[in-house]
N, C-alpha and C positions, 0 to 999 in steps of 0.2 A: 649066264643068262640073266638078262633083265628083270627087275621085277614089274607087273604088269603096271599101267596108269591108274591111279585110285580115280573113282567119279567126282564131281564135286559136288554139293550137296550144297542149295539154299539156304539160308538162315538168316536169323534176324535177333538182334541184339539190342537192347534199352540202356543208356546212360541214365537214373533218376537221378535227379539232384534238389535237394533241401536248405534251408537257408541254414548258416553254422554262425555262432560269434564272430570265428575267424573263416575268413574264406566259405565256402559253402562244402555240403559232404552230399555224400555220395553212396549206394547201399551197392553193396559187397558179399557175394556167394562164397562157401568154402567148400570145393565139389568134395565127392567121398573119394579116399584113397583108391578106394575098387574099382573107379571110373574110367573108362575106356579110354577116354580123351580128356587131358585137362585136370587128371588125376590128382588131388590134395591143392589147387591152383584156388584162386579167387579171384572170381571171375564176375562179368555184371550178367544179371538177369538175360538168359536167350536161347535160343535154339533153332532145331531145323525147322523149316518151313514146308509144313505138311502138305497134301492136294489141295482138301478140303479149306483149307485157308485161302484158296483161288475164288471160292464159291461165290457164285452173284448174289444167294439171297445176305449174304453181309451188308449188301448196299443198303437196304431198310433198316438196318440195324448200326446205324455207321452215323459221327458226327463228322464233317470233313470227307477228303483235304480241302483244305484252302487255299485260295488264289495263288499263291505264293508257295502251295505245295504242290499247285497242278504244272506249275512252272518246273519244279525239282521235279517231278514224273516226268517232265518231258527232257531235264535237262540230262538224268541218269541213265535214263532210257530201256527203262526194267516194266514188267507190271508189279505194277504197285500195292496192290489189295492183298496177293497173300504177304508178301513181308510184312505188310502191319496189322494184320491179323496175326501172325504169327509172333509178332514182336506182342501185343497186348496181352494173347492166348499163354505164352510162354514164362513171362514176367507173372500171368498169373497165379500160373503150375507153380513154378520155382519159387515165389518169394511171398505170394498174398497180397500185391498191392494188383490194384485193379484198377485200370486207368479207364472209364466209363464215365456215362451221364446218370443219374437215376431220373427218373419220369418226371421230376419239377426242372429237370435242364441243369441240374447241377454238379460236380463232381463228385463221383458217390464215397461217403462219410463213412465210414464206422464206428462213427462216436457210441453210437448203442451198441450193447455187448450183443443184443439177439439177431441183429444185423450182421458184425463181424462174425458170430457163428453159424449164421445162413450161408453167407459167401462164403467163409471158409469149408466148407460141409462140400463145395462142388470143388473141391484142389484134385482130391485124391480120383474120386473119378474122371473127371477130365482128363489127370495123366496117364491113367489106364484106358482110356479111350473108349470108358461106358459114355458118356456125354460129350456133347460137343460146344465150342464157346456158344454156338450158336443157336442152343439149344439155353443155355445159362440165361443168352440175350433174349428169347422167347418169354423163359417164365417169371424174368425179374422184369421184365418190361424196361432194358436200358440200353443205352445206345454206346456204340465203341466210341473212346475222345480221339479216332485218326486227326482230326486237327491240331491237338497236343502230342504229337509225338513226330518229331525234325530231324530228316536226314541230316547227319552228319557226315560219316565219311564208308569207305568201303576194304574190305581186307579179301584177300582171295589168297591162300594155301598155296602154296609151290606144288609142283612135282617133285614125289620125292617121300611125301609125309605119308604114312600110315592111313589117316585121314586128313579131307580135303575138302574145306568147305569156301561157299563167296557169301560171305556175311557182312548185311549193311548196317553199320551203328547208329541208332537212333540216340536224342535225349530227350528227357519231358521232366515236366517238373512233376514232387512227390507230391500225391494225392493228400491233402490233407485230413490228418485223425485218421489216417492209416500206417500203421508204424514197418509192418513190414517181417516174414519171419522167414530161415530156410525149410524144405520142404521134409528135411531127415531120412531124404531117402538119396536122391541126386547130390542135395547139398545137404551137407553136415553143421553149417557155423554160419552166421550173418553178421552182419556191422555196417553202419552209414559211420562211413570215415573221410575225411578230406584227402583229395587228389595229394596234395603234398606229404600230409602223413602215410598214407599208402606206399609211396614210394620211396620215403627216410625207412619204416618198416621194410620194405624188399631191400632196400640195400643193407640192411644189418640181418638180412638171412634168414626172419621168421614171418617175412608176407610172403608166400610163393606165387610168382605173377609170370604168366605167358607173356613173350617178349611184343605181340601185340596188344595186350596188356595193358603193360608201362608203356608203350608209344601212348594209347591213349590218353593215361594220366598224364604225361607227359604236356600233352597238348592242351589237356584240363586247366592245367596252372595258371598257363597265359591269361585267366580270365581271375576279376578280382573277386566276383562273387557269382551267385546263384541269377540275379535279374539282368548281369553283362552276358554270363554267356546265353541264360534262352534268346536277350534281344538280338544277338549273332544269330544264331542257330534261328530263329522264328525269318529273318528277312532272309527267305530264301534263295530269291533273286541276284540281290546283291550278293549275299554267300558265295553263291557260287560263281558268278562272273569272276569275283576277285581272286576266289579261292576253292577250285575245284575240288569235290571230296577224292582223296587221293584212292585208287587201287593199287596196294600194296600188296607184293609177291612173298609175302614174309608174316606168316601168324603164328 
């Protein structure tokens, strides 16, 4: 007897990336052993894409897309608002970086410590689902940066896996004066590592990487730093005429 078809399950995933000496890095989840999926893996910032990340009132609350990503909305051909709600919602749960405007139009800092301990104060309930981002965007008065966060490419589960998700990988660059930490519940361990070191580590046996994963880094390398690949990734247009984001049967 067969085993039944798993559903697939939307999600939406963050490449962040920071300027390094060499090459640029990259921050880095180490999920908990106990974990259903992805178990003791390190993995980037993401998850599933919940209803409520469909929701219209985000639009008030939203900086973007832009021109060149209303082009990538049409050229993917998905709706587009909960994956990046979901992508900026989820990178927040998981890691504390928060990819937003605060009320002077800027990207929000937490150079002040009573600041970083405000925002960090909404992680734990947001992942329990007392509060909602949208509720965060209410009483901080800030706006999502959808304009700083570029499709990259798309991966969709086989038949076959346990679980089964179609997860679009986004990248943006790191909010600056915000360093970034795991959650100690989901993830256990954090690191901004470079694409290259990432995968010298996995191939000597103590990075454990999902084989979509390493494709990613993989694909990371080709660029020499942090300001090559957003200029890729940001001209969306061209991206993708030349270079279609790949759906790939294999995560």
């Amino acid at each position: 007897m067969s085993n039944p078809v798993q559903p697939i399950r939307p999600a939406a995933t963050v490449i962040i990336a920071r300027e390094a000496k060499i090459e640029f890095e990259i921050f880095m989840l180490k999920r908990t052993s106990s974990a259903s999926f992805a178990s003791g893996m390190f993995v980037f910032p993401g998850g599933r894409v919940d209803h409520d990340d469909h929701l219209h009132k985000y639009d008030e609350h939203r900086i973007g897309p832009s021109d060149a990503q209303q082009y990538q909305i049409h050229s993917v051909g998905y709706e587009w608002r909960g994956f990046w709600i979901a992508a900026i919602r989820e990178t927040f749960e998981e890691s504390g970086l928060l990819l937003a405007y605060d009320q002077h139009g800027g990207i929000i800092s937490f150079k002040e410590a009573e600041s970083e301990r405000r925002f960090s104060s909404y992680r734990q309930p947001l992942h329990d689902g007392q509060i909602s981002l949208l509720n965060v965007c209410e009483t901080e008065g800030i706006k999502l940066a959808v304009d700083q966060i570029h499709f990259y490419n798309r991966f969709v589960t086989p038949v076959g896996r346990p679980r089964r998700f179609d997860t679009r990988f986004f990248i943006a660059s790191a909010p600056e004066a915000q360093r970034g930490i795991h959650d100690e519940q989901e993830t256990v361990d954090s690191i901004w590592i470079s694409p290259s070191e990432a995968l010298k580590r996995n191939d000597e046996k103590e990075f454990d990487l999902m084989r979509v994963t390493r494709m990613q880094l993989e694909w990371l390398t080709k660029y020499a730093d942090k300001g090559q690949l957003l200029e890729r990734v940001s001209k969306q247009k061209e991206f993708l005429i030349r270079r279609p984001g790949p759906v790939a049967q294999d995560v």
